[in-house]
TIVO-2410 file (N, C-alpha, C; in nm, 3 decimals):
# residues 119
REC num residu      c1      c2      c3 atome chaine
REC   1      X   0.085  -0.116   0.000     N      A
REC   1      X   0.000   0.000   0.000    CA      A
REC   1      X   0.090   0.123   0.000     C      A
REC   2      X   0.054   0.200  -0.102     N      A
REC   2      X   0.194   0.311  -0.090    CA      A
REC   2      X   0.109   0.444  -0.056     C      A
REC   3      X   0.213   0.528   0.024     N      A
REC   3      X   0.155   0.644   0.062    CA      A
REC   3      X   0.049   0.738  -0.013     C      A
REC   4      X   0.016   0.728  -0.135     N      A
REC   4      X  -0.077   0.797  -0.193    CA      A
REC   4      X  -0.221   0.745  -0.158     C      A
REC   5      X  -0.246   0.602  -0.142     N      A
REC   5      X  -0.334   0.523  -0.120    CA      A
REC   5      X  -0.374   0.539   0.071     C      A
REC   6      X  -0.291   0.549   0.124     N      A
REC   6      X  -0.270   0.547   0.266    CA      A
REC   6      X  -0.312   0.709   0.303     C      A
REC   7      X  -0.284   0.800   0.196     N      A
REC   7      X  -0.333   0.976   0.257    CA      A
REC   7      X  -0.484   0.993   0.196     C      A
REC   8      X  -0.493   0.866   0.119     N      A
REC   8      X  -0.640   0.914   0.035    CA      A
REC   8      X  -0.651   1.021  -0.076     C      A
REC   9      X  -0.516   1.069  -0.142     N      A
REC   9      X  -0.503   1.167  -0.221    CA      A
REC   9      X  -0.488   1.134  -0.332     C      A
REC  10      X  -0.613   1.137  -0.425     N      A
REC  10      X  -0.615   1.123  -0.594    CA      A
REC  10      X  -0.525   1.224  -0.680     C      A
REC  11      X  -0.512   1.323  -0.605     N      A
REC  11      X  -0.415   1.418  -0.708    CA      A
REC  11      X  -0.261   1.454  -0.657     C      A
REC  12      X  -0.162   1.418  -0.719     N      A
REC  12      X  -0.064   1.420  -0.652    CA      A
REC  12      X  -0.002   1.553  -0.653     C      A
REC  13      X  -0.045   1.645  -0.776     N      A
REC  13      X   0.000   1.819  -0.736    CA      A
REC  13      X  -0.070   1.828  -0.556     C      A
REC  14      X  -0.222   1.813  -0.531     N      A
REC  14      X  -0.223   1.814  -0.393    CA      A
REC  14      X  -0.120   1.807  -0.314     C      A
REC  15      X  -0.112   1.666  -0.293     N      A
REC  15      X   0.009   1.653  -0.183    CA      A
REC  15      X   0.135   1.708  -0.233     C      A
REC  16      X   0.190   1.773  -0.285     N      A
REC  16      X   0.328   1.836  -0.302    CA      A
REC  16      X   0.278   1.972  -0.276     C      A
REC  17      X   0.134   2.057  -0.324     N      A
REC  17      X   0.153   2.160  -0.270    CA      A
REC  17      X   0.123   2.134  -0.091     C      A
REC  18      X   0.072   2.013   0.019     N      A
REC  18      X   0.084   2.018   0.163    CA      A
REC  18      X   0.236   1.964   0.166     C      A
REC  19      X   0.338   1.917   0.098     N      A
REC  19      X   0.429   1.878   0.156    CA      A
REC  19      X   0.542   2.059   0.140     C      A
REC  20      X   0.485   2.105   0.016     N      A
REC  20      X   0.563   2.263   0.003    CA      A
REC  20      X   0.506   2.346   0.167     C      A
REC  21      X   0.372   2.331   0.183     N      A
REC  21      X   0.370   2.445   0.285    CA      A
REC  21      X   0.355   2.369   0.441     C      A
REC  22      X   0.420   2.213   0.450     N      A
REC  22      X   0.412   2.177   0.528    CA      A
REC  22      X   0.588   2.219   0.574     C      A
REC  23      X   0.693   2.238   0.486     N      A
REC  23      X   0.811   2.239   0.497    CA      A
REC  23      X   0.827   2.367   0.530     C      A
REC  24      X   0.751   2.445   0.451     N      A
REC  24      X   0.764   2.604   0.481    CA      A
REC  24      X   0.731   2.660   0.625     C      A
REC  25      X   0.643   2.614   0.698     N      A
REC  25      X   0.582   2.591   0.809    CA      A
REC  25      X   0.661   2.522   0.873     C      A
REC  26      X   0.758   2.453   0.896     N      A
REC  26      X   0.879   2.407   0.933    CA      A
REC  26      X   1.015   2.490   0.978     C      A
REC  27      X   1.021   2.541   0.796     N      A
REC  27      X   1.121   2.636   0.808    CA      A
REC  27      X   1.101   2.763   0.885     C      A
REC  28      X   0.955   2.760   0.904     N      A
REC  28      X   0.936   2.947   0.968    CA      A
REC  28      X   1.023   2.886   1.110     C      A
REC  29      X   0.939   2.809   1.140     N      A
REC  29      X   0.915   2.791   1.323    CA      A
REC  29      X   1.057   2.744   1.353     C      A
REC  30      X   1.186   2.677   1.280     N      A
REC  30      X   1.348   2.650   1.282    CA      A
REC  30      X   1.400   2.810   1.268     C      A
REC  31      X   1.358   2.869   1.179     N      A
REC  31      X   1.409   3.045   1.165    CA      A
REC  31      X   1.355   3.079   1.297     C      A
REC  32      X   1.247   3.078   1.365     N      A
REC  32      X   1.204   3.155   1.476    CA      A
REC  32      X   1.269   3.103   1.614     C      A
REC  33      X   1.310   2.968   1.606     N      A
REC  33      X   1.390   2.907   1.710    CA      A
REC  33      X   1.516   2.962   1.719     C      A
REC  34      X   1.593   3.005   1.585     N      A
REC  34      X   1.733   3.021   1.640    CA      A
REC  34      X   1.741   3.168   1.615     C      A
REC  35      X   1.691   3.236   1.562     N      A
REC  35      X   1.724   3.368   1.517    CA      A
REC  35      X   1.622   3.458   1.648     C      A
REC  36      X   1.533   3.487   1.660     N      A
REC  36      X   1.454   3.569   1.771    CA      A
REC  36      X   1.336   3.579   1.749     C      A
REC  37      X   1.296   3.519   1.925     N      A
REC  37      X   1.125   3.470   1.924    CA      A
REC  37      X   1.083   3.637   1.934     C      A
REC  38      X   1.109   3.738   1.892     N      A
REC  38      X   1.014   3.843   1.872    CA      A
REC  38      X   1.002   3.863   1.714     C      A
REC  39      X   1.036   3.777   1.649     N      A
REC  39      X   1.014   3.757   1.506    CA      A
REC  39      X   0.858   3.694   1.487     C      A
REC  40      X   0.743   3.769   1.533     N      A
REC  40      X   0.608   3.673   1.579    CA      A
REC  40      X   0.515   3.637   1.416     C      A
REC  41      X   0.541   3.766   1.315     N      A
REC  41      X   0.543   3.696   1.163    CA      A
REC  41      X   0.537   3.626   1.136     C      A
REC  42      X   0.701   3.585   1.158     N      A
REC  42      X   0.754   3.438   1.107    CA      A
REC  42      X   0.653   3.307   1.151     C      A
REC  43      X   0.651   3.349   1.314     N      A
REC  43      X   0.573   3.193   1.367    CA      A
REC  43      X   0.433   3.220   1.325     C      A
REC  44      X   0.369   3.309   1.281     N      A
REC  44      X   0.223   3.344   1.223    CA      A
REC  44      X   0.210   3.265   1.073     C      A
REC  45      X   0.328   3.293   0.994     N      A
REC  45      X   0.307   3.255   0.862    CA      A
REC  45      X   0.356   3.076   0.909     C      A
REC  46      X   0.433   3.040   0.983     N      A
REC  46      X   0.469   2.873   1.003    CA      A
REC  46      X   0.329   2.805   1.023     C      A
REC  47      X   0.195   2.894   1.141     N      A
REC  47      X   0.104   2.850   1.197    CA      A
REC  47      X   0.019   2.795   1.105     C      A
REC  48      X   0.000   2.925   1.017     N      A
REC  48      X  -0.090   2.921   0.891    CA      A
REC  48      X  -0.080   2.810   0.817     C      A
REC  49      X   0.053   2.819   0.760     N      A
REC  49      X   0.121   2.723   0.645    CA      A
REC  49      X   0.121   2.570   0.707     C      A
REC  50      X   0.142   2.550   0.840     N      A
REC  50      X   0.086   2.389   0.867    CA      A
REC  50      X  -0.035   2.383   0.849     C      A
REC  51      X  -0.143   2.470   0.909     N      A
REC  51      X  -0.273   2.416   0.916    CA      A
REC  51      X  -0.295   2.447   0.769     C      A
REC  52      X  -0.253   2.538   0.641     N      A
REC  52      X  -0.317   2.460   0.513    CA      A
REC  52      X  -0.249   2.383   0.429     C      A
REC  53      X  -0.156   2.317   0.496     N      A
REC  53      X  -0.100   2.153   0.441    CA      A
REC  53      X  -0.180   2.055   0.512     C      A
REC  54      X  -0.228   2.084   0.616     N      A
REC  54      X  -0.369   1.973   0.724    CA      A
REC  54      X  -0.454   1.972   0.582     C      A
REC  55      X  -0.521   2.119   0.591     N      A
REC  55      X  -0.616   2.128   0.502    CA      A
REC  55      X  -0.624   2.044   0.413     C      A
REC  56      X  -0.498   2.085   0.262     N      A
REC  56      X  -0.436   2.025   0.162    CA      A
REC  56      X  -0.483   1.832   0.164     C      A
REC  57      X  -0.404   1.770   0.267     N      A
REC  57      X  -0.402   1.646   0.316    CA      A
REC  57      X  -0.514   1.588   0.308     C      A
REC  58      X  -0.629   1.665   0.376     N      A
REC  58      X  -0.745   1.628   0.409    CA      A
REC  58      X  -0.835   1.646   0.301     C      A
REC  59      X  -0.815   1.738   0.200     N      A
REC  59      X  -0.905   1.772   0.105    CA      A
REC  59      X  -0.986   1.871   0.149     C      A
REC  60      X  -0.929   1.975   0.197     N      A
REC  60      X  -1.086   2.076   0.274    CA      A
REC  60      X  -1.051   2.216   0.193     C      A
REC  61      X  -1.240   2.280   0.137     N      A
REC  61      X  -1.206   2.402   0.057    CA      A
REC  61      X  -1.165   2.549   0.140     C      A
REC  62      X  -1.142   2.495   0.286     N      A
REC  62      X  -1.108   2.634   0.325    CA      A
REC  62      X  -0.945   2.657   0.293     C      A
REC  63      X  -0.890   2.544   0.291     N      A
REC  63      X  -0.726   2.536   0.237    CA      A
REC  63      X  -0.676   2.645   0.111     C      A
REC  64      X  -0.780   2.613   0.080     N      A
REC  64      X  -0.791   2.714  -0.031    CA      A
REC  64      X  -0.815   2.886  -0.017     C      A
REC  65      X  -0.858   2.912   0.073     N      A
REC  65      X  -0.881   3.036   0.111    CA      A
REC  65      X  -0.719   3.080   0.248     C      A
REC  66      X  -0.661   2.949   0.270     N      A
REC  66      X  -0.570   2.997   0.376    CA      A
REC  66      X  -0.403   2.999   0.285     C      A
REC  67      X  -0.477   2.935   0.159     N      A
REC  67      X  -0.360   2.941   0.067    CA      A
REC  67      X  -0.318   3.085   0.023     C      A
REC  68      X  -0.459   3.134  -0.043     N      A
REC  68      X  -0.470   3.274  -0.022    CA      A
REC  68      X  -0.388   3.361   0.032     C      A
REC  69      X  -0.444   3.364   0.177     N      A
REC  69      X  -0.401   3.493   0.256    CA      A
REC  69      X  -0.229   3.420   0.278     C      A
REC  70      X  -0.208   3.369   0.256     N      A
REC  70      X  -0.043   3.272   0.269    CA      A
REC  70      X   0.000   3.304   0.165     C      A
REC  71      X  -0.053   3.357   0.031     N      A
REC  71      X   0.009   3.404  -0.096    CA      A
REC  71      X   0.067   3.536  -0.060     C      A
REC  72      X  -0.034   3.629   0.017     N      A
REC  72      X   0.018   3.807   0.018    CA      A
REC  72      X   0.086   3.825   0.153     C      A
REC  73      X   0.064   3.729   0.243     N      A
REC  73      X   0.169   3.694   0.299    CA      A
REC  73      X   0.322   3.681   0.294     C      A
REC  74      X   0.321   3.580   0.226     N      A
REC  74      X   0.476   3.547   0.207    CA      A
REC  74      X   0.526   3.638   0.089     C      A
REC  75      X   0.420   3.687  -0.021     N      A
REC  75      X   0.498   3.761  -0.118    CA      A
REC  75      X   0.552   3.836  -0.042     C      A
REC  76      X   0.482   3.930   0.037     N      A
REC  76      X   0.544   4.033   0.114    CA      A
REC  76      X   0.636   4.015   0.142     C      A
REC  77      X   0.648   3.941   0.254     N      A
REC  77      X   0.776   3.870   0.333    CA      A
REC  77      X   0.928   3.864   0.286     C      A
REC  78      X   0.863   3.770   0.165     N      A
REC  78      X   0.977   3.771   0.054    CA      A
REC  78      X   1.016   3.873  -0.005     C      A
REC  79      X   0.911   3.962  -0.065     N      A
REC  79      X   1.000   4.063  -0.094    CA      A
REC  79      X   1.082   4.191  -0.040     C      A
REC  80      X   1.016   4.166   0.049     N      A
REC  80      X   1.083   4.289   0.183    CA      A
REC  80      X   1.231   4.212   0.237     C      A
REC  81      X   1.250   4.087   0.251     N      A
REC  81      X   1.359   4.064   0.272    CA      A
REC  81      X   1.451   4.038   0.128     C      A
REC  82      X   1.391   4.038   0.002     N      A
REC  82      X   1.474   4.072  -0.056    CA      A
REC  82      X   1.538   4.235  -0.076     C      A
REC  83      X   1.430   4.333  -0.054     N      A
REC  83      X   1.458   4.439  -0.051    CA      A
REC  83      X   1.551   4.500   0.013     C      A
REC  84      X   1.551   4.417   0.110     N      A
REC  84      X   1.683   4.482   0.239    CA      A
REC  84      X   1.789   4.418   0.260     C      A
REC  85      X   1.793   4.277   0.207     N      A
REC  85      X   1.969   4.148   0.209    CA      A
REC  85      X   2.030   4.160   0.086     C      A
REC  86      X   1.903   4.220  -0.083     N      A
REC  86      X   1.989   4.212  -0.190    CA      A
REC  86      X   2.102   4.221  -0.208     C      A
REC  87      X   2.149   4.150  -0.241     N      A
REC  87      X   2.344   4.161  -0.275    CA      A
REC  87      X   2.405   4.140  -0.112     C      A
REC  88      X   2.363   4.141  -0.015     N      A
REC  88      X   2.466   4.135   0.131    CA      A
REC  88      X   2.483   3.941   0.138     C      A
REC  89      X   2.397   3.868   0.076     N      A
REC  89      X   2.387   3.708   0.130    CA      A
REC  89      X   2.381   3.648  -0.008     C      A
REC  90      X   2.419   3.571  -0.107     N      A
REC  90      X   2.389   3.527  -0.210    CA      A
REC  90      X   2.260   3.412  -0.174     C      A
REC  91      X   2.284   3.342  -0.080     N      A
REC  91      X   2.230   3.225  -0.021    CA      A
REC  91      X   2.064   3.283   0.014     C      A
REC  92      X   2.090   3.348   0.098     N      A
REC  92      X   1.923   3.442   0.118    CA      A
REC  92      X   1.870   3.485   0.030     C      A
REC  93      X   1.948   3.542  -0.099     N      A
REC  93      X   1.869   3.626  -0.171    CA      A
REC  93      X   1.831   3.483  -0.285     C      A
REC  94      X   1.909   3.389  -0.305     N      A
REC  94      X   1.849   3.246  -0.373    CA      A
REC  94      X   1.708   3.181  -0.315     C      A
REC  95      X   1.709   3.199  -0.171     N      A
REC  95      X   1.652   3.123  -0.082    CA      A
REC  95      X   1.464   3.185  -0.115     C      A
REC  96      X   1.469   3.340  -0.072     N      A
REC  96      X   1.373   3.408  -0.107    CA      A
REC  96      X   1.344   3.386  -0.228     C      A
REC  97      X   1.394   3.428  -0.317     N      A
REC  97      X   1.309   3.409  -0.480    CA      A
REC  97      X   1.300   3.274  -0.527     C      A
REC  98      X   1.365   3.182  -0.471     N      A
REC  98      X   1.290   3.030  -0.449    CA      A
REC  98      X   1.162   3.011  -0.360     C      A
REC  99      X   1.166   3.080  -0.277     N      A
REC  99      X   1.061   3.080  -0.168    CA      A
REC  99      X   0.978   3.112  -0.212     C      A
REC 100      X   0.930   3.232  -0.312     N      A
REC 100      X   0.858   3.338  -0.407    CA      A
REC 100      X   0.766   3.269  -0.479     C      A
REC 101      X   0.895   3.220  -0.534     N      A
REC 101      X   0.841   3.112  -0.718    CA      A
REC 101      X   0.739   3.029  -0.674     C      A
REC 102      X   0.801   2.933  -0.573     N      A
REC 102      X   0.746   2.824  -0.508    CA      A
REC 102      X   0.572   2.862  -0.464     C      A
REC 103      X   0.562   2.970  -0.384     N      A
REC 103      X   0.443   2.996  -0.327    CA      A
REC 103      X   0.351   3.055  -0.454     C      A
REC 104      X   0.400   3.133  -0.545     N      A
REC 104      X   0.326   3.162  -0.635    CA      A
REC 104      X   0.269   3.038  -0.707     C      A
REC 105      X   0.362   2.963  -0.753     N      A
REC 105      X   0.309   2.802  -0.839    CA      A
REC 105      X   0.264   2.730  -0.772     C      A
REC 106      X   0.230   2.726  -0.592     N      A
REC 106      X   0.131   2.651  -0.535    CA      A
REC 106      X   0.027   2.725  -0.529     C      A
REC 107      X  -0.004   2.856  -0.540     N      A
REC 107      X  -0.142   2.964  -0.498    CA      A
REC 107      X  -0.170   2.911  -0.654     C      A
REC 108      X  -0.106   2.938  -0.759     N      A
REC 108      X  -0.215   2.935  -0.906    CA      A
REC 108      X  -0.219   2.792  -0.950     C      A
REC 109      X  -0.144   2.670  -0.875     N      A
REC 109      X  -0.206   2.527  -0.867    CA      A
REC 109      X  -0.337   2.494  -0.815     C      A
REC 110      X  -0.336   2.568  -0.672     N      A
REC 110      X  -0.422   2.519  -0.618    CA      A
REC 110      X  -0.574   2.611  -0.685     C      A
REC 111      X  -0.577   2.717  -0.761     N      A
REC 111      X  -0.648   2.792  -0.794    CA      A
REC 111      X  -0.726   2.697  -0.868     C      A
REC 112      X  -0.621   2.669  -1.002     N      A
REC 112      X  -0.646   2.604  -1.117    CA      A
REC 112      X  -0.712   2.459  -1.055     C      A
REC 113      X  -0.720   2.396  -0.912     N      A
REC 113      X  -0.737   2.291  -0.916    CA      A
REC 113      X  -0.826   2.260  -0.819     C      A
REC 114      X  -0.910   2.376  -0.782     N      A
REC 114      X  -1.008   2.429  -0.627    CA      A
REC 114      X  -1.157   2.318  -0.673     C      A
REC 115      X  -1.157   2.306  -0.777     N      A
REC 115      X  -1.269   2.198  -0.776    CA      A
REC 115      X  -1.227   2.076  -0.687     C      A
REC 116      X  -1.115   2.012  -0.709     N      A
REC 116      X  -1.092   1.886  -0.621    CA      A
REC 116      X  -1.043   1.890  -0.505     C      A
REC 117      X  -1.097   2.017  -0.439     N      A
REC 117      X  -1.163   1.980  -0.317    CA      A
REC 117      X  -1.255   2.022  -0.226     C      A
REC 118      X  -1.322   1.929  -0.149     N      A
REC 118      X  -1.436   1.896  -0.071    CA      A
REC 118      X  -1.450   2.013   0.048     C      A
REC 119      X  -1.570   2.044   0.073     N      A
REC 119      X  -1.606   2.083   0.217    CA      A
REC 119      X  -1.584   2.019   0.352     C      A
***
């Protein structure tokens, strides 16, 4: 029985966009551990971004609406920290406009694909 069968997930863009904002939601709350818990953003956008990879997982259409506000979210995010590290980190400034790309091609996946899923 392989994990696709075992999450109940017919579409496999699904589960890669909960495993993208399940990691991202990862990465906030590891950035907020070592760098400074008055960074409360960061653990806001981690909070979000697990509960709509739950969503994702589960098939629920509010995922879709938390994908959303997780799109103007992180654009922001991203671009404000590119605005202010450009050129000081090569690594950060890769990291962000990977981070960017990524969230944009899961917000207009999941757009393009809001029929398959359930209430």
């Amino acid at each position: 029985m392989g994990l696709k069968s075992k999450l109940k997930i017919e579409n496999i863009g699904l589960l890669l966009a909960a495993v993208f904002y399940a990691a991202s939601g990862s990465a906030c709350f590891i950035v907020l551990a070592t760098m400074d818990y008055e960074l409360v953003h960061i653990g806001l956008i981690g909070i979000i971004s697990l509960a709509t990879a739950y969503g994702l997982i589960r098939q629920r259409r509010w995922a879709l609406w938390s994908a959303f506000v997780l799109f103007f979210t992180k654009t922001t995010f991203a671009a404000s920290m590119l605005y202010y590290t450009m050129g000081g980190d090569i690594l950060i400034d890769t990291t962000m406009i990977l981070y960017l790309v990524l969230t944009w091609v899961a917000t207009i996946y999941l757009a393009a694909k809001r029929k398959k899923l359930r209430s």
